[in-house]
DRENLUMFI-45831 format. One line per 5 residues: number of its first residue (from 1); their letters; for each residue z, y, x of C-alpha. Coordinates in nm, 4 decimals. Each point is the difference from the previous one (the first is absolute). Example, Ala and Ser with C-alpha at 12.3 -4.5 7.8 and 13.67 -1.06 7.14 Angstrom:
BEGIN
1	AS	0.7800,-0.4500,1.2300; -0.0660,0.3440,0.1370
REM end
This chain:
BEGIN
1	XXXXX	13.6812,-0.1344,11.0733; -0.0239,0.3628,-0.1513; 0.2228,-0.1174,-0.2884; 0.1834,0.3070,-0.1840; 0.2785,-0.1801,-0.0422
6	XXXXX	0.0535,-0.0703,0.3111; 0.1232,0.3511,0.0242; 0.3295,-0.0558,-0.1283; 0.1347,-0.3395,-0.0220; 0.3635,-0.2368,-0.0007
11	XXXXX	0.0669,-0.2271,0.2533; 0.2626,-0.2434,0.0430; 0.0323,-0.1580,-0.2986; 0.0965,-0.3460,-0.0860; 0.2896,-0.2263,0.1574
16	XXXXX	0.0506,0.0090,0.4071; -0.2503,0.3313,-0.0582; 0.1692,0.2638,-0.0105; 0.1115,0.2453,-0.0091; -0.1850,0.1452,-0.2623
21	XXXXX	-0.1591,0.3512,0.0914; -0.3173,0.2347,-0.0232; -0.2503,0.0438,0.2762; -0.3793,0.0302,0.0145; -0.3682,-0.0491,0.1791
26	XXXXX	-0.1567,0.2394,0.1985; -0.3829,-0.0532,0.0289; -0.0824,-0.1405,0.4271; -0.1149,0.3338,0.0476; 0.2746,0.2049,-0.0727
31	XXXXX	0.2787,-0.2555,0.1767; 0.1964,0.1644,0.2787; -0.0973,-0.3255,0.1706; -0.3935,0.0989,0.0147; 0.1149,0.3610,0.1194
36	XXXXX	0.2221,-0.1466,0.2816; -0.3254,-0.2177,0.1209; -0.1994,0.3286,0.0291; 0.2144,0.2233,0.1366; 0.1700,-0.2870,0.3086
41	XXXXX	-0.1260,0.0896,0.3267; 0.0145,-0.3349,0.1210; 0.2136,-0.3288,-0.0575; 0.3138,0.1259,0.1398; 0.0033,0.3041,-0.2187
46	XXXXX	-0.1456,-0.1959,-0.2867; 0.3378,-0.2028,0.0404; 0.2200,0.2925,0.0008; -0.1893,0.1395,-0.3313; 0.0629,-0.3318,-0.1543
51	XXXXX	0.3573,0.0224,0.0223; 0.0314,0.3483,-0.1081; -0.1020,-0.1527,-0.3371; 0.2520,0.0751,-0.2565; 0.1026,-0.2979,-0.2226
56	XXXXX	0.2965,0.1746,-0.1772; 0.3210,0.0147,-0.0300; 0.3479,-0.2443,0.0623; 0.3068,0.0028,-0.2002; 0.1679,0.2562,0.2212
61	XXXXX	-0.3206,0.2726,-0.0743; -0.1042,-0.1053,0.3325; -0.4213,0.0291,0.0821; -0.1457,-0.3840,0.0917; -0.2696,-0.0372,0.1971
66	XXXXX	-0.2415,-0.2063,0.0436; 0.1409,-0.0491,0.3721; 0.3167,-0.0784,-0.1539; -0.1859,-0.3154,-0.2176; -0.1497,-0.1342,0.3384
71	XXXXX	-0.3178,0.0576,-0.1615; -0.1886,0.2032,0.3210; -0.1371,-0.2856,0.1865; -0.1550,-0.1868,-0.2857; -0.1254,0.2922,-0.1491
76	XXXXX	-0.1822,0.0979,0.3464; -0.0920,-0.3832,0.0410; -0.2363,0.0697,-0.3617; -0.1239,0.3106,0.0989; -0.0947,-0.0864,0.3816
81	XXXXX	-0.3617,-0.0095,-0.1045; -0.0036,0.2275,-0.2342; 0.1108,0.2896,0.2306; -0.3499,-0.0536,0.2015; -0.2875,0.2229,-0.1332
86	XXXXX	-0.3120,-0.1346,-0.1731; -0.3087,0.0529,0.1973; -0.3195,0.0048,-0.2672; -0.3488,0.1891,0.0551; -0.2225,0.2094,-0.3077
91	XXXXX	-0.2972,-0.1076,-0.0819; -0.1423,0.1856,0.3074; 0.2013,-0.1683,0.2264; 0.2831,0.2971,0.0796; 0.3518,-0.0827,0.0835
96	XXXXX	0.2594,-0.0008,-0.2720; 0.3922,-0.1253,0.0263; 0.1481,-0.0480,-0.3400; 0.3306,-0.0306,-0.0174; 0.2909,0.0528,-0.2561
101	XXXXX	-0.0354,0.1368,-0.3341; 0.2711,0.2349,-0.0868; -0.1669,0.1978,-0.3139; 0.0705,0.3971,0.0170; 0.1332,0.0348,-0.3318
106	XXXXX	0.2999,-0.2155,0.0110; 0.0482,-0.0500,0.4353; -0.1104,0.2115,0.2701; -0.3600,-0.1054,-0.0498; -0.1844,-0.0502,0.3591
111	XXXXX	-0.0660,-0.3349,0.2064; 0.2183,-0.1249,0.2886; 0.0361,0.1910,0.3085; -0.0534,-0.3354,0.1792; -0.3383,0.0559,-0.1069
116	XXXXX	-0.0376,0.3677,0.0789; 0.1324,-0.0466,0.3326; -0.2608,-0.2795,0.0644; -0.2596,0.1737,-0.1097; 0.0948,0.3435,0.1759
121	XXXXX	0.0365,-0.2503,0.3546; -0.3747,-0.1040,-0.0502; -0.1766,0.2712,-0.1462; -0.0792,0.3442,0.0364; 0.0529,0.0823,-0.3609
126	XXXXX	0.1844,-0.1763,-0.2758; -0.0325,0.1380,-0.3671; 0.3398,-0.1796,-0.2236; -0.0115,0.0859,-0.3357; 0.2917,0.1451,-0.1766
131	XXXXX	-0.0727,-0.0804,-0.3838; 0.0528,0.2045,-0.3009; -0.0453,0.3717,0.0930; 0.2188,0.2574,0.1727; 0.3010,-0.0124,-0.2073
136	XXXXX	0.0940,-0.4274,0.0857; -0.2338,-0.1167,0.2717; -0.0114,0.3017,0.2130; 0.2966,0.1228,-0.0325; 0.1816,-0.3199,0.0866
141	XXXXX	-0.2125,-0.0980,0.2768; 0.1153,0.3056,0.1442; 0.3408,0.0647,-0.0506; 0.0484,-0.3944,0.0114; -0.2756,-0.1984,0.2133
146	XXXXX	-0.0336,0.2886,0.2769; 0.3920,0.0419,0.0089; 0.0354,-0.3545,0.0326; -0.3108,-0.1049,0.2528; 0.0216,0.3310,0.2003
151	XXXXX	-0.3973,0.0459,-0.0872; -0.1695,0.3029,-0.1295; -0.3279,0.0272,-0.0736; -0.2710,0.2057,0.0743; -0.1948,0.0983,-0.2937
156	XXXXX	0.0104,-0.0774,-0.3928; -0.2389,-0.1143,-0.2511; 0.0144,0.0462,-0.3875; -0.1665,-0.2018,-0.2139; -0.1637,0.1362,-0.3162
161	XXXXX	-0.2166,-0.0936,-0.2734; -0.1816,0.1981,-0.2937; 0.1231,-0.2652,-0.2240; 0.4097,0.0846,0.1006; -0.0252,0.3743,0.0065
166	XXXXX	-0.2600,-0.0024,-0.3620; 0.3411,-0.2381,-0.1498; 0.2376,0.2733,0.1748; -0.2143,0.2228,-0.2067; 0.0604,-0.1174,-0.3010
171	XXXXX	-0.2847,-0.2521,-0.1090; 0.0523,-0.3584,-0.1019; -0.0081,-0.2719,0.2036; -0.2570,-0.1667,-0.2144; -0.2305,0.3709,0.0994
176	XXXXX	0.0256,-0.0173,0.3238; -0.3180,-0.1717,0.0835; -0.1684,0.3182,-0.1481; -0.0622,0.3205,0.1456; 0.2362,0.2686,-0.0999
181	XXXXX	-0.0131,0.3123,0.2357; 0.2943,0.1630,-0.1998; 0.2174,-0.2724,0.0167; -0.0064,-0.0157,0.3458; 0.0367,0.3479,0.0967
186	XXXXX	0.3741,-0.0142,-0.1885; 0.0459,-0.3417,0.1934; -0.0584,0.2093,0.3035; 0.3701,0.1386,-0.0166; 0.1216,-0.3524,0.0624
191	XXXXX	-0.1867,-0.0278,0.3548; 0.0916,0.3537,0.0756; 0.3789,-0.1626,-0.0467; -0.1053,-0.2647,0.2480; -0.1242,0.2270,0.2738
196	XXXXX	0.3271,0.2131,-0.0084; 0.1923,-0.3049,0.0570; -0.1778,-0.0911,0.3205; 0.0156,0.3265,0.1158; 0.3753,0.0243,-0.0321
201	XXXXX	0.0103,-0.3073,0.2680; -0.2576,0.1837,0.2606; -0.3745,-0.1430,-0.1076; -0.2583,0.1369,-0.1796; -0.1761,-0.3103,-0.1633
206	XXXXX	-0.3098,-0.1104,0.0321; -0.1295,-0.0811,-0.3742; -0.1871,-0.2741,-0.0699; -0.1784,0.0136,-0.3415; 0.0160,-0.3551,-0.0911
211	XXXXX	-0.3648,-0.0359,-0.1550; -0.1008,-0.1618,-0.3150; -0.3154,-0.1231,-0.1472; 0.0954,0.2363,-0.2805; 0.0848,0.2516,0.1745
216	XXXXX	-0.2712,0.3220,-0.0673; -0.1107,0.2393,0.2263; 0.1648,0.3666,-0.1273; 0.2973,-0.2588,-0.0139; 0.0202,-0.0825,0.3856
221	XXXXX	-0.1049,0.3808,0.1009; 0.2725,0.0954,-0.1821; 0.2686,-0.1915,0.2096; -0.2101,0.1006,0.3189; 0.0282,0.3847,-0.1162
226	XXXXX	0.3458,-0.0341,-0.0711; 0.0725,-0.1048,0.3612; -0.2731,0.2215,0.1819; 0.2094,0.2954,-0.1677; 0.3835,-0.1184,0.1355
231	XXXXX	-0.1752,-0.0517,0.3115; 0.0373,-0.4064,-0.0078; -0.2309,-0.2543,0.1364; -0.1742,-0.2227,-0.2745; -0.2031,-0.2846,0.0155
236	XXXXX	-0.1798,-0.2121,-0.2628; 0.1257,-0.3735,0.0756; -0.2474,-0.2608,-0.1495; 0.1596,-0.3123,0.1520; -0.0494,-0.2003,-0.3249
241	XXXXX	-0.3922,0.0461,-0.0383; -0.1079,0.0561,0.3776; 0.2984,-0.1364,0.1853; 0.0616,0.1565,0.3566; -0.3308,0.1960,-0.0009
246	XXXXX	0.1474,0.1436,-0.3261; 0.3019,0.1363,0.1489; -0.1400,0.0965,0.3670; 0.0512,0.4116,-0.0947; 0.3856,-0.0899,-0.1174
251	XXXXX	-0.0083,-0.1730,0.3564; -0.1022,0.3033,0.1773; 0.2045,0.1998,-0.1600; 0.3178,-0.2268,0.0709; -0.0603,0.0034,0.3629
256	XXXXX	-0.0457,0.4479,0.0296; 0.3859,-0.0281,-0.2263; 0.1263,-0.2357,0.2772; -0.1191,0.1857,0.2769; 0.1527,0.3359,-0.1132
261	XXXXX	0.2908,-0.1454,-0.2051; 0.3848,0.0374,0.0185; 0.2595,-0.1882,0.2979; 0.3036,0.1450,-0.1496; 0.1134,-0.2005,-0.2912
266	XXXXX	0.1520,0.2439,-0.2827; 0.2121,-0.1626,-0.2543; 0.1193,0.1097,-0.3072; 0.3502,0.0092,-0.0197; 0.2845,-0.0994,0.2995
271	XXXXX	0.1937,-0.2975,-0.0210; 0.2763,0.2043,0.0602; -0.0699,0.1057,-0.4087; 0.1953,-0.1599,-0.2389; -0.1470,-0.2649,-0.2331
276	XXXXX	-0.0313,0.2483,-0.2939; -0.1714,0.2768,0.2425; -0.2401,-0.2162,0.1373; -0.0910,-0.1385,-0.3792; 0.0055,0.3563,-0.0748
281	XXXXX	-0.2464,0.1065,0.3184; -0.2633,-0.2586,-0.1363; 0.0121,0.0755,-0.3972; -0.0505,0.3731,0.0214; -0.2466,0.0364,0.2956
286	XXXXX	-0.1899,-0.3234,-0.0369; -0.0335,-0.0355,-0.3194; 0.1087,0.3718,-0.2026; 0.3005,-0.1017,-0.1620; 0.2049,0.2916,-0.0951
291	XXXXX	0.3582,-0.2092,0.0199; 0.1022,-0.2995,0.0973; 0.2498,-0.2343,-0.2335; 0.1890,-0.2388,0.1007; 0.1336,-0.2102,-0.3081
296	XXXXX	0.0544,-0.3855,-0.0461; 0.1890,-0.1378,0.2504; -0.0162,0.2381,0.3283; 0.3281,0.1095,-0.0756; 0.1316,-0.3283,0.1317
301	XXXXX	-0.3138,-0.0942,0.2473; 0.0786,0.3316,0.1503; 0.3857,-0.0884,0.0719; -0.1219,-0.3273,0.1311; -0.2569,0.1239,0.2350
306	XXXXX	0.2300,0.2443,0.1196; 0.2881,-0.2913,0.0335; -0.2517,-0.1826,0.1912; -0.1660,0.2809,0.2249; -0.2728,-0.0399,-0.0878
311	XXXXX	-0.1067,0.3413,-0.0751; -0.1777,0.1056,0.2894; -0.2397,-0.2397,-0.1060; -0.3556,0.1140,-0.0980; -0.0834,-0.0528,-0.3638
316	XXXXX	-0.2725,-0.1706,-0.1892; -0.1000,0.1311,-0.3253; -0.1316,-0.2463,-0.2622; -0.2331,0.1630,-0.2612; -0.3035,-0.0276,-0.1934
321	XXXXX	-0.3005,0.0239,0.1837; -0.2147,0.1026,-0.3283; 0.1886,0.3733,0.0470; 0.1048,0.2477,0.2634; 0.3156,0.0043,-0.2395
326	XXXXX	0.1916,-0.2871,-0.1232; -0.1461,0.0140,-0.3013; -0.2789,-0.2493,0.0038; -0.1896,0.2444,-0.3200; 0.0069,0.2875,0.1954
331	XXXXX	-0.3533,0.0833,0.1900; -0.1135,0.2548,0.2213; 0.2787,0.1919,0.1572; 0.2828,0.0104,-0.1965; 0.2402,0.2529,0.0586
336	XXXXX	0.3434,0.1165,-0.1224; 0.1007,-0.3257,-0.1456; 0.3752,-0.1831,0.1367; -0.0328,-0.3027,0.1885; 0.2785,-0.2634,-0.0859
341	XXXXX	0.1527,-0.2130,0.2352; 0.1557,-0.2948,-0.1494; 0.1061,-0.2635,0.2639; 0.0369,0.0576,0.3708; 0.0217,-0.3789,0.1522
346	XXXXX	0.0818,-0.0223,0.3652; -0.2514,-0.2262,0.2463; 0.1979,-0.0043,0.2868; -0.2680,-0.2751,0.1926; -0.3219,0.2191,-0.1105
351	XXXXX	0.2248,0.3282,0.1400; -0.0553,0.2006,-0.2984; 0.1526,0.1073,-0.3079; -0.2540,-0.1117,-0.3261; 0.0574,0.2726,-0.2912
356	XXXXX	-0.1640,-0.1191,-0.3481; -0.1391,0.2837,-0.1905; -0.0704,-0.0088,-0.3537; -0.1271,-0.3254,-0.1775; -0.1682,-0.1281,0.2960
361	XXXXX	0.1029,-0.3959,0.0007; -0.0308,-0.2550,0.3422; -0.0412,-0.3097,-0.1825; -0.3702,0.1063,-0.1917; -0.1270,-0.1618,-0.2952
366	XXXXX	-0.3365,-0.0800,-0.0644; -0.3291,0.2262,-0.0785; -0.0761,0.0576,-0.3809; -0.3071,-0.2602,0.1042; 0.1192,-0.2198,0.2827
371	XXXXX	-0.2804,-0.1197,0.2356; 0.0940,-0.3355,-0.1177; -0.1864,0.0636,-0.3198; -0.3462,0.0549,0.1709; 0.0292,-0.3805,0.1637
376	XXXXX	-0.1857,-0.2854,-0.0810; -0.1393,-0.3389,0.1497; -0.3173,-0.1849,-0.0903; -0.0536,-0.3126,-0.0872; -0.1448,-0.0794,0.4057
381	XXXXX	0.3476,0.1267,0.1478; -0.1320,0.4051,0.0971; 0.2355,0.2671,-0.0853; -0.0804,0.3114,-0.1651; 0.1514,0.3428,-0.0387
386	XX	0.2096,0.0111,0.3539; -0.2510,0.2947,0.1472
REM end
């Protein structure tokens, strides 16, 4: 249940309760539970992960965890099946594993490596998806996934739509069905942002233009010209209105990337950084911050992690994914703005250190119009509104 209040609640009350004290939900997707599932290699280390979870502290100040409750094997008994991949086909019958749900914005955002190493045993290519741009998705499956699964891989593809960079450009969401050649050349600045990112890790991306029925034609040659001139392939993908047929050029061009592509993996900071550096690496040169502040409560998280050790580990930024600051207002490419740091919570089983930057929240409320709203049933049983 996406239930704001959830966010901050009191537990323990009542007689034989207690004691009394604050805690709080984190949405499925953002538990350190769901990231230990999709980074294990197999049972044994999904074991180990499990009881590097930290449940908190004892009366002497000393760390619990969840090895110390006894709670390994029963927790590995519940997840036995859920640590094998899904195997599911398209429409057209391809392959696809789907497994784990970790959302880029608030955990390291990119399925299991179960999965990837299934598919990599059985396939000559396998395309993961890293969600929600450069500055979460990408960034973390690099400096987290790859660290973690020893993988690297050969080529990159960026996503892009008219509709994103014409919002990036200042029109309104409810204009972005419409054509708007101006808008989209300031969005523009946002995508350039993208493309540096990937570059700093080794790849020059492969952009997909996303296509819409909306979409006009000056609209799409602009994105293609944009590319042609900083020497990037492009592709029109069209999987929504001609399925694989629609996206056979974007296929083409992923295979010439993966022939020609990168072995060595580059990363952008080394663990050997301190917490604050490696925060630091990621807010100025992925997404333009100018400083870096760390307020709230890293004081203390930043005595702890360092009373723990834990500071070699790599970290996990959790941000807005509507802005390449943490800002969620702030389109295109912002630049010369602070990025705050307010909480730096240890995740000892994941391996990584999760910093929270701005508002960004992990227990999410509901849209302004839930999908909820849209449902219905008739009188002879047959939903409406689910699709």
């Amino acid at each position: 249940m996406n239930d704001r209040a959830l966010r901050h609640v009191v537990v323990g009350l009542g007689d034989g309760n207690g004691p009394a004290r604050e805690d709080a939900f984190d949405i499925t997707a953002a538990s350190e539970v769901m990231a230990v599932l999709c980074l294990a290699r197999d049972r044994a280390d999904l074991k180990q992960r499990l009881g590097r979870l930290l449940v908190g502290f004892d009366v002497d100040d000393r760390p619990v965890f969840a090895r110390d409750l006894g709670a390994v094997r029963p927790m590995a008994v519940l997840l036995r099946d859920a640590l094998m991949p899904n195997l599911v086909q398209t429409i057209e019958g391809g392959p696809a594993l789907v497994h784990g749900g970790p959302f880029a914005n608030i955990a390291h955002g990119a399925s299991s490596l179960v999965a990837t190493r299934l598919g990599l045993a059985q396939a000559d290519v396998v395309v993961t998806e890293a969600g929600f741009g450069s500055d979460l998705g990408a960034e973390k499956f690099f400096d987290i996934v790859c660290r973690t699964g020893e993988v690297w891989p050969r080529a990159a593809v960026l996503v892009a739509t008219c509709r994103a960079l014409k919002w990036h450009g200042g029109a309104s969401a409810e204009a972005l069905a419409l054509p708007d050649v101006a808008a989209l050349r300031r969005g523009l600045s946002n995508l350039a942002a993208h493309v540096d990112n990937l570059r700093a890790f080794g790849f020059d991306p492969v952009v997909a233009v996303n296509q819409f029925a909306t979409d006009s034609e000056d609209e799409l040659s602009v994105v293609e010209s944009f590319c042609r001139d900083r020497g990037l392939a492009c592709a029109r993908a069209d999987a929504f209105g001609g399925g694989g047929a629609g996206c056979e050029a974007l296929g083409r061009a992923v295979i010439r990337a993966v022939e020609s592509g990168p072995t060595v993996p580059r990363f952008l900071y080394p663990l050997e950084d301190t917490p604050t550096q490696k925060i630091a690496a990621i807010g100025r040169r992925l997404y333009g911050a100018a400083d870096v502040a760390f307020v709230g409560s890293t004081s203390q998280d930043l005595q702890l992690i360092h009373r723990l050790e834990l500071e070699r580990l790599p970290v996990c930024i959790a941000k807005t994914q509507a802005s390449l600051s943490d800002d969620p207002s702030r389109r295109g490419r912002p630049q010369g703005f602070t990025l705050s740091i307010r909480e730096i919570r240890p995740a000892i089983g994941a391996g990584f250190l999760i910093a929270y930057a701005g508002p960004v929240t992990t227990m999410p409320g509901l849209p302004r119009e839930p999908a909820a709203l849209g449902l219905d049933i008739d009188d002879g049983g047959v939903v409406h509104g689910l699709y």
